[in-house]
C-alpha positions in Angstrom: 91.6 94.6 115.4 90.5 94.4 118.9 90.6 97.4 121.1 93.6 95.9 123.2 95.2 95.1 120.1 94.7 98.6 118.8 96.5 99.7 122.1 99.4 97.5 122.0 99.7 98.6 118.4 99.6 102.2 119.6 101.9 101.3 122.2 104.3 99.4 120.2 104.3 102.7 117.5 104.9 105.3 120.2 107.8 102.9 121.7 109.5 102.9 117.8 108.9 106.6 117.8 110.8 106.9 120.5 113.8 104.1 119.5 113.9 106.7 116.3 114.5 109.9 117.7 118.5 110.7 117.7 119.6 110.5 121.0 121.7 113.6 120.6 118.4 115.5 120.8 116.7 113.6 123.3 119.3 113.5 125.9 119.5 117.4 125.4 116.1 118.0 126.0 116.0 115.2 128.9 118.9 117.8 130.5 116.8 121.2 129.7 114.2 119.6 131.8 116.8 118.8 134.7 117.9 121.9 134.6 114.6 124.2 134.9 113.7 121.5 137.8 117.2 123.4 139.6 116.3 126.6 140.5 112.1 125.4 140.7 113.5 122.8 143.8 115.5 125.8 145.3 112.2 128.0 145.2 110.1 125.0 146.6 113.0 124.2 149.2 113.2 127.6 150.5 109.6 128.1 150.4 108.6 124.8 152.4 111.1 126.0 154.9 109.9 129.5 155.2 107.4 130.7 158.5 103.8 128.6 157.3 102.0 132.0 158.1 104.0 134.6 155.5 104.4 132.1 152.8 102.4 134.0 150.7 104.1 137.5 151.5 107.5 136.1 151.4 107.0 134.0 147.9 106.0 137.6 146.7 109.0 139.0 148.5 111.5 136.2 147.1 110.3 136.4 143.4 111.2 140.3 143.4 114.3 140.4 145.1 115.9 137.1 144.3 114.3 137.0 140.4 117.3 138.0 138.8 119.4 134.6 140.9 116.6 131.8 140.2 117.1 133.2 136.1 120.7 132.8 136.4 120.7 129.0 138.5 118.0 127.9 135.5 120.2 129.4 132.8 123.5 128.1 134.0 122.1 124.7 134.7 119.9 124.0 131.5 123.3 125.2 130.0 125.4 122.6 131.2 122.8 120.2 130.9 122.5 120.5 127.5 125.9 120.6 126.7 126.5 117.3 128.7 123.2 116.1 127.3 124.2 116.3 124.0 127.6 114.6 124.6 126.4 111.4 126.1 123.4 111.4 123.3 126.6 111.5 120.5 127.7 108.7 122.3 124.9 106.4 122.8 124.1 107.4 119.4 126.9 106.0 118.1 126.7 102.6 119.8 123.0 102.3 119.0 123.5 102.6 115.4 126.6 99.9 115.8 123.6 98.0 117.8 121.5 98.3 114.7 124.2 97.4 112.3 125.1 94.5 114.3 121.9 93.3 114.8 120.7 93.7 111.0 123.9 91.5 110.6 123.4 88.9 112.7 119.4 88.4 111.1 121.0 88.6 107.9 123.7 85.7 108.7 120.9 83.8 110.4 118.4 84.4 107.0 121.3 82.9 104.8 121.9 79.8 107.0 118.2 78.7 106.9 117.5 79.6 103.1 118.3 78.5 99.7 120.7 80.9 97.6 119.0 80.6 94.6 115.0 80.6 95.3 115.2 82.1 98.6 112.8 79.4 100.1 113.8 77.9 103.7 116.5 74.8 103.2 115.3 71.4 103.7 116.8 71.3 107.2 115.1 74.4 108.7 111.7 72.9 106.5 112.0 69.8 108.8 111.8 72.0 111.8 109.1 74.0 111.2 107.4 71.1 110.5 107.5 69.4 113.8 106.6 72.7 115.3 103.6 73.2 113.2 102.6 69.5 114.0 102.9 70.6 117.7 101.0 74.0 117.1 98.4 72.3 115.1 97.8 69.0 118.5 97.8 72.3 120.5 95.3 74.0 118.8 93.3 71.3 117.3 93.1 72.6 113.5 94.2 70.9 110.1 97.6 70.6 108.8 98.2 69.6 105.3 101.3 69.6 103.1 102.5 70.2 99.4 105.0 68.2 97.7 106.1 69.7 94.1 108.4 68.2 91.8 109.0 70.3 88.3 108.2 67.7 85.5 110.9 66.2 83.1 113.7 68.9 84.7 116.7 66.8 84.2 115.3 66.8 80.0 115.2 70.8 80.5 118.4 71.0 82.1 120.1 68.5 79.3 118.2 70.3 76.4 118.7 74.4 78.0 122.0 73.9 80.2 121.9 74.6 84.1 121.6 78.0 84.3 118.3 77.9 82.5 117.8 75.2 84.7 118.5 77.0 87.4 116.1 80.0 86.4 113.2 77.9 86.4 114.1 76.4 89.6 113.9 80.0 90.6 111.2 81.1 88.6 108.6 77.9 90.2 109.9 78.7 93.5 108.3 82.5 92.9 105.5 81.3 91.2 104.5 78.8 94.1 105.4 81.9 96.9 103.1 84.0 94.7 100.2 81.2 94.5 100.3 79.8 98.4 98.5 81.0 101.2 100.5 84.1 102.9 100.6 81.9 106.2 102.5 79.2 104.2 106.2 78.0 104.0 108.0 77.3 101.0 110.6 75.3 101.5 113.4 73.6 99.0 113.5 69.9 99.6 115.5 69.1 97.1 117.2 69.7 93.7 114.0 70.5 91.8 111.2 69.7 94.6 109.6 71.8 97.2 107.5 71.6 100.2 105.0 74.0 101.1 103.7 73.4 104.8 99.9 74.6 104.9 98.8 75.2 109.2 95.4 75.4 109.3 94.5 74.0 105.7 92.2 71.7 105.3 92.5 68.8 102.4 89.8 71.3 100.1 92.0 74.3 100.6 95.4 71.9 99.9 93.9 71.2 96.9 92.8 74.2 95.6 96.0 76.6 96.7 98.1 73.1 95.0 95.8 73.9 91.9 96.1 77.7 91.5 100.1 77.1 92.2 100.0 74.5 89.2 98.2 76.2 86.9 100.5 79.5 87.6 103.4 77.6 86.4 101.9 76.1 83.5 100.5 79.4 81.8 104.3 81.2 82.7 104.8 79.5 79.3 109.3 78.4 80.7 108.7 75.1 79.1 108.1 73.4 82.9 105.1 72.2 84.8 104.8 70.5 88.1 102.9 67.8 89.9 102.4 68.0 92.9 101.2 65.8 95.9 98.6 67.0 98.8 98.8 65.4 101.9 96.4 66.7 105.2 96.3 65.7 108.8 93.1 66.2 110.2 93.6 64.6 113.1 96.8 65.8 114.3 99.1 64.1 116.5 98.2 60.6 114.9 101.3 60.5 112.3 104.9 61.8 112.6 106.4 64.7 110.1 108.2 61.8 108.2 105.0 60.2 107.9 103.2 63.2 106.8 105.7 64.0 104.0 105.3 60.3 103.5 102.0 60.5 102.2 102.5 64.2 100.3 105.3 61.9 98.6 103.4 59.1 97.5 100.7 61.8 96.3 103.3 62.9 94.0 104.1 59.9 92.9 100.5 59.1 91.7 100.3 62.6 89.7 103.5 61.7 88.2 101.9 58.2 86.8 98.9 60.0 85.6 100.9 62.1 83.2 102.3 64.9 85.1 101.4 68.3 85.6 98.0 67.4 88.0 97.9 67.3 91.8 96.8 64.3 93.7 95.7 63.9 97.0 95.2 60.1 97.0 97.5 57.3 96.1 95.8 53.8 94.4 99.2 52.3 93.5 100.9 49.6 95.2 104.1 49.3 96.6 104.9 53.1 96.2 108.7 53.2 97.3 109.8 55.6 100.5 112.1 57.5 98.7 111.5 60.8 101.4 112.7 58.4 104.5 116.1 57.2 102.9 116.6 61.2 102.0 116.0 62.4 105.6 
C-alpha cells in the first residue's frame, strides 16, 4: 500500500471509530468540554480587561479570592452540559441506529433485486450491465476483457433422472464451485436456467483459459454427476465489438466444446453456421 493509501486507510479507520462510539457518550463529553471552556472564558475575559500593568498581581489576586466562584460556574455548567449532552446523544442515538437499520435494508432489497435466489450470482439483467461498463472501463484503460460462458452438461437428463430439487442443488453447487475457482475480481452471473457468465476485466485469453480450466475441473472432481463446458471468449482490443457481440463469440465457444464431447473449454470455434441463440435471448 502506498503511503497515501496508508493515510486514507488510517483516516477512513479513525472516521469509523468515531461513527461507532455511542452518541450518548460522546455528546456528554462534547458538553464537559463546553462547560470547563465557561468559567476559563470568564477568567480570560476578566483578565484581558483588567489594567495591562497588574495583570500578573491581579490574576494572583482573582485566583484566591474568586477560586471558590470559577469552581462552582465549571461545576454547574459541565453539569448541565452533560445532562443535556446525554439527552440529545439518546436521541441521535436512536435515529442513527434507525439510519443503520434502514440503510442495511435498503442494500439488502437492492442485493435481492440484482441476484439469483438460488446461487446468489448477479441476474442476467444486472450481468448485461456490468458488462457494458467493464467494456467502457476496459477502452478507458486499455487492458484485456475476456468472458466465460458455462453450460452444465446433459442437466435436463439429471433433472429427469434426480427430480428438480437435485437439479436445483447442482445448479447451486456449480455456481459455488465456479465463485470458488474464478478470479476474485470476477463476476458470476446467472444467464440462464443452467448457464452462467463469468465476466474476466483485465484477463487475457491465457488467463480465460486457464481460470475456465481450474473452474472445469472443480466441478468434475465434486463427483454430483454434472460437468460443464464452457466457452472463452477475450477482447483484446477493446472497443472493436459490442457486449452482444462479445457473448456472441463466448457462445459459439460453447457450442464447439459441446460438439467435442462436453466437459472441455474452448476458445475457438471451426464449425459453420453456429446459430445466435444469445441475441434472440437478449
Amino acid at each position: 500500500m502506498t503511503p497515501q493509501g496508508r493515510r486514507q486507510s488510517d483516516h477512513a479507520d479513525f472516521r469509523a471509530g468515531m461513527r461507532t462510539a455511542p452518541h450518548y457518550l460522546l455528546y456528554p463529553a462534547a458538553g464537559a468540554l463546553l462547560g470547563l471552556a465557561s468559567p476559563l472564558g470568564a477568567f480570560l475575559l476578566r483578565f484581558w480587561l483588567a489594567d495591562p500593568l497588574l495583570k500578573g498581581v491581579w490574576a494572583r489576586h482573582e485566583l484566591d479570592y474568586n477560586f471558590l466562584f470559577y469552581a462552582y460556574m465549571g461545576a454547574g455548567s459541565v453539569f448541565a452540559f452533560l445532562v443535556f449532552g446525554y439527552v440529545i446523544g439518546l436521541r441521535s442515538e436512536r435515529q442513527r441506529v434507525s439510519n443503520r437499520v434502514l440503510s442495511a435494508r435498503v442494500e439488502e432489497l437492492h442485493l435481492k433485486s440484482v441476484t439469483d435466489g438460488l446461487t446468489g450470482a448477479f441476474t442476467h439483467g444486472y450481468l448485461q450491465e456490468i458488462l457494458e461498463l467493464e467494456i467502457q472501463r476496459s477502452l478507458t484503460q486499455k487492458t484485456p476483457l475476456s468472458v466465460m460462458m458455462v453450460d452444465i452438461d446433459d442437466f435436463k437428463r439429471i433433472n429427469d433422472s434426480h427430480g428438480h430439487l437435485f437439479g436445483d442443488r447442482v445448479i447451486k453447487e456449480t455456481a459455488e464451485t465456479i465463485s470458488a475457482n474464478v478470479r476474485s475480481d470476477d463476476i458470476l452471473g446467472r444467464y440462464g436456467g443452467d448457464e452462467f457468465v463469468v465476466i474476466m476485466p483485465g484477463a487475457d485469453a491465457a488467463t480465460a483459459v486457464h481460470v475456465a480450466g481450474r473452474s472445469r475441473a472443480g466441478i468434475a472432481k465434486n463427483g454430483y454427476l454434472a460437468t460443464i463446458s464452457v466457452g472463452v471468449a477475450t477482447s483484446e482490443d477493446p472497443g472493436k465489438e459490442s457486449s452482444a457481440e462479445l457473448l456472441h463469440r463466448a457462445d459459439m465457444n460453447l457450442y464447439q466444446a459441446k460438439h467435442d464431447g462436453k466437459n472441455c473449454v474452448r476458445d475457438y470455434c471451426a464449425l459453420p453456421d453456429v446459430p445466435r441463440r444469445r441475441q434472440t435471448d437478449a
